[in-house]
C-alpha positions in Angstrom: 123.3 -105.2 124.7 124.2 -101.7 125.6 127.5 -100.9 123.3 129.6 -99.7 126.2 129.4 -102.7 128.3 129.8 -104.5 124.8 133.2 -102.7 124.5 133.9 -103.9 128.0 133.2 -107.5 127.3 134.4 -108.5 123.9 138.1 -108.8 126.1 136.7 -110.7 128.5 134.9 -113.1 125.9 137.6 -113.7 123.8 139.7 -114.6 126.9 137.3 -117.1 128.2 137.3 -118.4 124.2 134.0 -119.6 124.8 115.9 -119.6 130.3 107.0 -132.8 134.8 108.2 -132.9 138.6 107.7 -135.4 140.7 107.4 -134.8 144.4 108.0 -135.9 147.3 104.5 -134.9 148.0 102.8 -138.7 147.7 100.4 -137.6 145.1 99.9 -139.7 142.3 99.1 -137.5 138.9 99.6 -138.0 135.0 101.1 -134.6 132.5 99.1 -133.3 129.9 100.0 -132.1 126.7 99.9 -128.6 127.1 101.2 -128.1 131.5 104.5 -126.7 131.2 103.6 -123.8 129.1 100.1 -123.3 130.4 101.3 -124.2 134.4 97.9 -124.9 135.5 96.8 -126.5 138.4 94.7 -129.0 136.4 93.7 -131.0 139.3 90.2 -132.8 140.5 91.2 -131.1 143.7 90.8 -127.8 144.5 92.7 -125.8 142.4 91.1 -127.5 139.4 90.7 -124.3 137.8 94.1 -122.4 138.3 95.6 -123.0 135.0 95.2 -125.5 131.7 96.9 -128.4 131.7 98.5 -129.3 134.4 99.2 -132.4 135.9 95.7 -134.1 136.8 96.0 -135.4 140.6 94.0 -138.4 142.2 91.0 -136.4 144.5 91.0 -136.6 147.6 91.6 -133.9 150.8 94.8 -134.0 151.9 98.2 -134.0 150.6 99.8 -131.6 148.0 98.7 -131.4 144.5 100.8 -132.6 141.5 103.0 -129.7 139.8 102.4 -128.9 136.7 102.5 -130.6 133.4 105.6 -130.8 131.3 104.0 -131.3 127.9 105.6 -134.5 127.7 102.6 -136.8 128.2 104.6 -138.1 131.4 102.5 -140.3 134.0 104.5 -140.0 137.0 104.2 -141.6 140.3 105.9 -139.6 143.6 107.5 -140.8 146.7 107.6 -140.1 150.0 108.6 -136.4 150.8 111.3 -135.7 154.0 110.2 -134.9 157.3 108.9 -131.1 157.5 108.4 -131.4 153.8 105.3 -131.5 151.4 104.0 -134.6 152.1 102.0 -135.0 155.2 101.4 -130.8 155.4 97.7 -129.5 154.7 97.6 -130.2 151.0 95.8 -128.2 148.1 94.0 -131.2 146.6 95.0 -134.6 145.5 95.6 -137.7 147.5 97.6 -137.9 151.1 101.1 -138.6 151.0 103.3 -139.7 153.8 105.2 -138.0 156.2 108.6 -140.1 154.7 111.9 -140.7 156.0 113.6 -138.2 158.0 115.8 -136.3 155.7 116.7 -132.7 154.8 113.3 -131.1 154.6 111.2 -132.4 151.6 113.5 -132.1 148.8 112.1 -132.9 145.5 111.6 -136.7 144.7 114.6 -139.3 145.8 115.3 -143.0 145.0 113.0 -144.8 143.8 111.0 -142.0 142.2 110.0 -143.1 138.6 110.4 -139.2 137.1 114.5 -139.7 137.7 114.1 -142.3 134.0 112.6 -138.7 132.1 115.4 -136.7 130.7 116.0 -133.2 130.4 117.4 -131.0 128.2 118.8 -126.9 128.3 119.5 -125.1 125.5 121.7 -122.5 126.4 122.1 -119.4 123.9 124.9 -117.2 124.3 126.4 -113.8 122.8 129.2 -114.8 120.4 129.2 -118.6 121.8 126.3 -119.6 120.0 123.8 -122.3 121.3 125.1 -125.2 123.9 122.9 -128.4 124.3 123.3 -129.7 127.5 121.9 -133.1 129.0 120.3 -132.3 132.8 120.9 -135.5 134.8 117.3 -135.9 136.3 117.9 -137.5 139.6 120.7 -135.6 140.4 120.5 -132.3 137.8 124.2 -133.0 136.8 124.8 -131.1 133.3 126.7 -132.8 130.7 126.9 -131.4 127.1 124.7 -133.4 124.3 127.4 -132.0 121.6 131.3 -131.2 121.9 130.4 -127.9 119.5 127.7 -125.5 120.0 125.1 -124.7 117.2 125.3 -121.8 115.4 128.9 -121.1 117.0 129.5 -117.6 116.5 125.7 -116.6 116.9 125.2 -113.3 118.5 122.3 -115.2 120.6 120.0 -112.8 123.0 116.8 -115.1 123.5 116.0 -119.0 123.4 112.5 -120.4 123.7 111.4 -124.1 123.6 107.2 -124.0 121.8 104.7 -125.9 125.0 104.7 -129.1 122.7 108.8 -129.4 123.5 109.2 -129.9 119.5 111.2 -126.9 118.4 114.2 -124.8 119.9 113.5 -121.0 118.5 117.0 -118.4 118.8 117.3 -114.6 118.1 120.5 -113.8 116.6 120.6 -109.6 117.4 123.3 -108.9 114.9 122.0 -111.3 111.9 118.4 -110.2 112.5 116.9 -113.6 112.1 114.7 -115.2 114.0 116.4 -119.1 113.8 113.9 -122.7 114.3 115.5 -126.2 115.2 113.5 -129.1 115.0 114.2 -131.5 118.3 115.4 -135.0 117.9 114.2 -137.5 120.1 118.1 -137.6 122.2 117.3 -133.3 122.6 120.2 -132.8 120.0 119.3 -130.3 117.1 120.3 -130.4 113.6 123.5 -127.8 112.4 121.5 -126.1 110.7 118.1 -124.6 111.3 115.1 -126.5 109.6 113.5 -122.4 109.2 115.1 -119.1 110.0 113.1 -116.1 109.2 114.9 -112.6 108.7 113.7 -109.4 110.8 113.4 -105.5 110.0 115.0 -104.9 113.5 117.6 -106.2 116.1 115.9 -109.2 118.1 116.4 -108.9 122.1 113.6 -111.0 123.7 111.2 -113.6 122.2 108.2 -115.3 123.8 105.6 -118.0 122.7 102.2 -118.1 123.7 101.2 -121.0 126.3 99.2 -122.9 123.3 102.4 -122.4 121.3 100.2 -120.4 118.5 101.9 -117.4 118.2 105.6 -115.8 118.6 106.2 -112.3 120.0 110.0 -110.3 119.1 110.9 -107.0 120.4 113.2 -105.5 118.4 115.6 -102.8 119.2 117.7 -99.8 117.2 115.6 -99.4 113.6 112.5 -100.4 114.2 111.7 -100.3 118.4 109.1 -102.5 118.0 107.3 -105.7 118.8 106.5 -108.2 116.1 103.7 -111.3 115.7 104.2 -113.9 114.1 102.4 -117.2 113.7 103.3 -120.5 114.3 102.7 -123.4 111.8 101.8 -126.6 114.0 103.6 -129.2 112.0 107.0 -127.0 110.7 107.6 -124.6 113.7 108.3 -122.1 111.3 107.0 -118.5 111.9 105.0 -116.1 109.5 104.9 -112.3 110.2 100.9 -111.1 111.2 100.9 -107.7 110.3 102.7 -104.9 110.6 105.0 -104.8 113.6 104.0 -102.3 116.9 106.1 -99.5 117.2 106.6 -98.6 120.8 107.5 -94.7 119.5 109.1 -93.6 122.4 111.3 -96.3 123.7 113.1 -99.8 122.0 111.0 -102.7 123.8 113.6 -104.4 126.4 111.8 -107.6 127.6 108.4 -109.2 126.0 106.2 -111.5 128.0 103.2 -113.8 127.0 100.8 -114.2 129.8 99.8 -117.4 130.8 96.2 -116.6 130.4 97.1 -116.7 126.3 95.4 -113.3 126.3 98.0 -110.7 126.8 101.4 -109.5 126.6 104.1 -106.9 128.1 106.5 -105.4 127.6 109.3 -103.5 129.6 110.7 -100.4 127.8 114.8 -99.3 127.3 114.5 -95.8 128.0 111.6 -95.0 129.4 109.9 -96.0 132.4 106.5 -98.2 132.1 105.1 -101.5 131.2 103.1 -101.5 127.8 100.6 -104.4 128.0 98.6 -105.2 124.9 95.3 -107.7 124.1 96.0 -110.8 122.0 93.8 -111.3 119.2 92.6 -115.2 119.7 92.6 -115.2 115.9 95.5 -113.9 114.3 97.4 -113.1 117.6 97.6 -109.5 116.8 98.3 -107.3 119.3 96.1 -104.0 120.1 97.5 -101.9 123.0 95.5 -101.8 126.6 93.3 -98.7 127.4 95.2 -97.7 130.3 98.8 -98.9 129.5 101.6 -97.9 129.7 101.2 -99.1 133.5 104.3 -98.6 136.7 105.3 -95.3 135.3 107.1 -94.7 138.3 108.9 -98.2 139.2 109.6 -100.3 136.3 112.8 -99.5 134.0 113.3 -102.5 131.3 113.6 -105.6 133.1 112.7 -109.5 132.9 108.8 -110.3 133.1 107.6 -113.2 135.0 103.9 -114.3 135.8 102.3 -117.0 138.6 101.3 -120.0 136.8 97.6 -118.7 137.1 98.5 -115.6 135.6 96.8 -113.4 138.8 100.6 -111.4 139.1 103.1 -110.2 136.9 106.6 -109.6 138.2 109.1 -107.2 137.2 112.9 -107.2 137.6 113.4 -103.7 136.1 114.3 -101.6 138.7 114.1 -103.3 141.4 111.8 -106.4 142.2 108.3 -105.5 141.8 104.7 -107.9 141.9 101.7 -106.0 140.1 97.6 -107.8 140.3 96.6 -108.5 136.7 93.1 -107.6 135.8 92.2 -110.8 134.3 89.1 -108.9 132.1 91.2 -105.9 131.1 94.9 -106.8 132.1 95.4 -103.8 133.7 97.7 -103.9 136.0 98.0 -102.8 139.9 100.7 -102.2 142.1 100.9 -105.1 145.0 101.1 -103.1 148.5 104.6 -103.1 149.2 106.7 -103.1 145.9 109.9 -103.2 145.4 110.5 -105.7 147.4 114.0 -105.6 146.7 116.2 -103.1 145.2 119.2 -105.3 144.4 117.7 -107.1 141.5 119.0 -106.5 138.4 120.9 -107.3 135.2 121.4 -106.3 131.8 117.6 -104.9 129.8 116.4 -108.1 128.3 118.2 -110.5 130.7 115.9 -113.5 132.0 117.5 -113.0 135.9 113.5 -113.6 136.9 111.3 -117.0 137.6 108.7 -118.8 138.9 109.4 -122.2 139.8 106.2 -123.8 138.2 104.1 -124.8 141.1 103.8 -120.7 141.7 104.7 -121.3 145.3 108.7 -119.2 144.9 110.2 -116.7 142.6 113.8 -116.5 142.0 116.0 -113.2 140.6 119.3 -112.3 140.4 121.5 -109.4 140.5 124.8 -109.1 138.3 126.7 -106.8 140.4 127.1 -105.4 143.9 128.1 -108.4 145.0 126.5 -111.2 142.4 123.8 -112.7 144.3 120.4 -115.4 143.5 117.6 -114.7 145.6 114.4 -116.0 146.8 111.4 -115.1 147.4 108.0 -117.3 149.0 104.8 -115.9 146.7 101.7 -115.0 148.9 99.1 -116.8 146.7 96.1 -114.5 147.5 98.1 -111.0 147.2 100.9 -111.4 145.6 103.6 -110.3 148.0 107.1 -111.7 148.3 108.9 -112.7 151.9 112.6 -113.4 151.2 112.9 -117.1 151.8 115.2 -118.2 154.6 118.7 -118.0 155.4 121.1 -115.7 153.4 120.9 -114.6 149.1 123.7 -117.1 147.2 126.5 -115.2 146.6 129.1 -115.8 144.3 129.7 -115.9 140.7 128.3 -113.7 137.8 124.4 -114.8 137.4 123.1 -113.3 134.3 120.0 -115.3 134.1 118.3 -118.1 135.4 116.1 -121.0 134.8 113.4 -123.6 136.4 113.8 -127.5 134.7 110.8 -129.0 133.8 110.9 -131.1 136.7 110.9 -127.9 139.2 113.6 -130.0 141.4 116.5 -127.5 140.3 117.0 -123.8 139.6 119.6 -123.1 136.9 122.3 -119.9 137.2 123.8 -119.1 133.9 126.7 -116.9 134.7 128.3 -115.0 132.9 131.6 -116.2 133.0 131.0 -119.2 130.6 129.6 -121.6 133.9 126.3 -122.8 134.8 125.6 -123.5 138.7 123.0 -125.9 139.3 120.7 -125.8 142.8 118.3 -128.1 144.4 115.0 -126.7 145.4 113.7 -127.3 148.7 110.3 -127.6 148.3 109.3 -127.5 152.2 110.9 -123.9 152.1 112.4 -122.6 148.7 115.8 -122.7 149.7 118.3 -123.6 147.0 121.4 -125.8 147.6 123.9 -126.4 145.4 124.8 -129.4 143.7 127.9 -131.6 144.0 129.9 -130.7 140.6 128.7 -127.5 139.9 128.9 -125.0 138.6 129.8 -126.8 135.5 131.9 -125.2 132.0 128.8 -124.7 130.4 127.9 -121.6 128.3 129.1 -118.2 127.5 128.6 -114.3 127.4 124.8 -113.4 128.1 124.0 -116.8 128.2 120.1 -116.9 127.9 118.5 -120.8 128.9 115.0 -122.6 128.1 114.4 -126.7 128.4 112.7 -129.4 127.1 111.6 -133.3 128.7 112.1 -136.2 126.5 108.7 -137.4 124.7 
């Protein structure tokens, strides 16, 4: 965190003493192990080959695909979608749904739907507050903690990451420099201690997995400006250091980013401007920096990272919102025709305050300040350029960062002010309503968020 707005904040912090689905589109379709991370389009329909492992639907030419996979091994039956919704519009592939009731608009699964009996789970890491495990109320995405005390209370948190297989919880604590793994119990709690913690030369500020959960990626800040492999062992979670870590020279790495191809990463820069991508080694995971990169040399300034499910566009929150084509043989990147989009995006460096809901079909941002605002955007599929959903941005609050839940029925807003506001996501349109109860006394400072499904 930049030290002056630290100096701001500590006040404010101690006052407050405090990152699946079913449908209502009437396809039937069964998770794999590996969708969530790899949000594929793993269908018999037509977008068979968008993605790995997503959720397989039943053929057919009409109706809407399944969403992708949660990792959870979830076989999941849909109902009826809401008049104007999903259901009965020209589908992507999978089996024809009905037009439904009469309702809102197609809002994400309802009574009856058999995906409300999977559980959900957030892990919300803070700055000073430490990690809060919170119980997401699938039919209605009502938050409820899972502990009364937080996990490594204290725990200057700046990243949280859940591995594709939804076994282990990983943390960055900047100020211990350690790099912290929790083991997840079957009820999403995690042990009070970690089961592996591994120390770092630098400050952690962002983590990232890789969609097959093989390898870890840290940038690190202050000392060392750099980003760090590290490989993940299959049974323990725990993480060994490949190599020697990638020194960015010129500028600290602010945000990292694993593609979902499994084949490169970014990485937004502190004080420069530029996007440094880099070529995963399918081996070790090491990382060997692009021909052509740094790429955006004139519009990206640190920022979140965000990709479609099928990996064809990255999207960047560092200043302003912008959408870039991915070369998927050289990950180059190039400028989609019309960025920024937006110019009221933003939030602190390494803040998470971008996602794609996992279907691909909507990206949400935030932006802290000038007035607090969530906004959201329709994806064009074939170019890559963003149309601001309808109706007016959400105002209100102090959204740091946000989050999609497994199921892709609700977009999470961690504020800043130690509350987390929970919305429902129209799928007809991409509009977010928020829930009864929220936003709920849930988090902290910085709060950072990633989530899990019950195996």
């Amino acid at each position: 965190m930049n030290p002056q707005r630290w100096q701001l904040l500590v006040p404010v912090t101690i006052a407050i003493a405090l990152t699946s689905g079913c449908g209502s589109d009437g396809t039937p379709f069964t998770d794999s192990a590996s969708g969530a991370a790899a949000g594929g389009h793993a269908g018999t329909g037509t977008h068979a080959a968008a993605g790995s492992g997503g959720r397989t639907a039943a053929s057919g030419a009409t109706g809407r695909a399944g969403d992708e996979g949660s990792a959870a091994g979830d076989t999941l039956v849909p109902v009826e979608g809401g008049a104007g919704g999903d259901a009965a519009a020209g589908g992507d592939s999978g089996a024809s749904g009905a037009a439904g009731s009469a309702d809102s608009g197609g809002d994400s699964g309802g009574p009856g739907d058999p995906s409300i009996t999977l559980q959900r789970f957030a892990y919300v890491a803070t700055f000073l507050n430490g990690l809060s495990l919170v119980s997401i109320d699938p039919a209605t995405g009502k938050l409820s903690p899972l502990s009364a005390t937080p996990v490594n209370p204290g725990g200057q948190l700046y990243a949280v990451s859940v591995d594709p297989a939804q076994r282990f919880v990983y943390t960055a604590d900047r100020t211990a420099k350690k790099i912290n793994t929790y083991a997840i119990a079957a009820d999403g709690t995690l042990p009070a201690q970690p089961n592996s913690t591994l120390a770092i030369d630098g400050s952690p500020t962002s983590l990232t997995l890789d969609v097959q959960g093989r390898f870890a990626y840290v940038a690190s800040a202050d000392e060392d400006k750099a980003v760090s492999t590290f490989k993940i062992d299959s049974t323990s979670g725990a993480l060994t250091a490949v190599g020697e870590p990638v020194s960015l020279v010129d500028s600290g790495p602010a945000y990292v980013a694993a593609d979902p191809s499994g084949h490169f990463v970014y990485v937004s820069q502190n004080s420069v401007f530029g996007i440094r991508g880099y070529r995963v080694d399918q081996t070790t995971g090491a990382l060997s920096e692009l021909p052509s990169s740094p790429f955006a040399l004139a519009q990206v300034f640190a920022g979140a990272i965000a990709f479609d499910p099928a990996g064809r566009f990255l999207f960047s929150a560092g200043n302003g919102l912008n959408a870039y084509a991915i070369d998927a043989a050289s990950g180059a990147l190039t400028r989609v025709e019309g960025s920024p989009f937006s110019t009221q995006v933003s939030s602190d460096p390494s803040a998470t305050n971008l996602v794609v809901e996992p279907r691909g079909k909507y990206l949400y941002a935030t932006s802290f300040l000038n007035p607090p605002r969530v906004f959201g955007f329709v994806i064009d599929s074939q170019s890559g350029k963003l149309t601001a959903v309808p109706g007016e941005p959400i105002k209100g609050g102090s959204p740091y960062s946000l989050g999609v839940e497994p199921s892709a029925r609700f977009v999470l807003a961690c504020h800043d002010d130690g509350t987390t506001a929970v919305f429902s996501l129209r799928r007809a349109d991409g509009t977010l309503h928020e829930i009864e109860g929220s936003p709920f006394s849930i988090g902290g400072l910085q709060p950072e968020i990633a989530f899990a499904t019950a195996h």
